[in-house]
N, C-alpha and C positions, 0 to 999 in steps of 0.2 A: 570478545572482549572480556569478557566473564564476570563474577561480580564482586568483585576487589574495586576498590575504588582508583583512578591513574593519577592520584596525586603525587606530585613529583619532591614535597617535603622543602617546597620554596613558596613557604605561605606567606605572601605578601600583597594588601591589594593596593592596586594602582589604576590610574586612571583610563578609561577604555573611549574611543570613539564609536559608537555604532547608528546603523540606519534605522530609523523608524519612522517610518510614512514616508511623507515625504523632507525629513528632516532629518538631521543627527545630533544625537544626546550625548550624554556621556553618563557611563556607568562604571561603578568599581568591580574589577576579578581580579584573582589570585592571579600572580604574575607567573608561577611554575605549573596549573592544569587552565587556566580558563577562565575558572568556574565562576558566578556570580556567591557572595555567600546564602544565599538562597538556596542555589543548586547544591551548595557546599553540604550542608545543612539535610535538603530534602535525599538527597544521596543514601541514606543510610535506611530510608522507610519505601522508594523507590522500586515501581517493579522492574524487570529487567528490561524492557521494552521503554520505561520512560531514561535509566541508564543509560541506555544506546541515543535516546535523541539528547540527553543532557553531553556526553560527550560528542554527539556530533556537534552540537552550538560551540560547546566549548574550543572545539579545533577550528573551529570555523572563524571564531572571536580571536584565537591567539596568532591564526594565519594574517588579519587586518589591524592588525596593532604589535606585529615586530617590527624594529626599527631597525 
């Protein structure tokens, strides 16, 4: 993946469904990578190994909330 960040320059956050426990929340990400602005944020001080799991949530979150 390398370490360039896959922001797609469609920064917008929008409303997300997700699982947690045994329940589902709602949390805001960027509508064109994923990302929560947290991970937006920690991305830049991030070693390459927490990158990789930051884009892996992130595809994983924009795969259960296209419509």
């Amino acid at each position: 993946m390398g370490e360039s960040s896959f922001c797609k320059q469609v920064c917008e956050l929008i409303n997300a469904s997700v699982m947690e426990g045994y329940g589902v929340s709602t949390i805001q990400i960027c509508r064109g990578c994923g990302r929560t602005a947290a991970e937006v944020e920690e991305w830049f001080t991030a070693s390459s190994e927490r990158k990789v799991e930051i884009a892996r949530v992130s595809r994983k979150r924009m795969n259960r909330n296209i419509n």
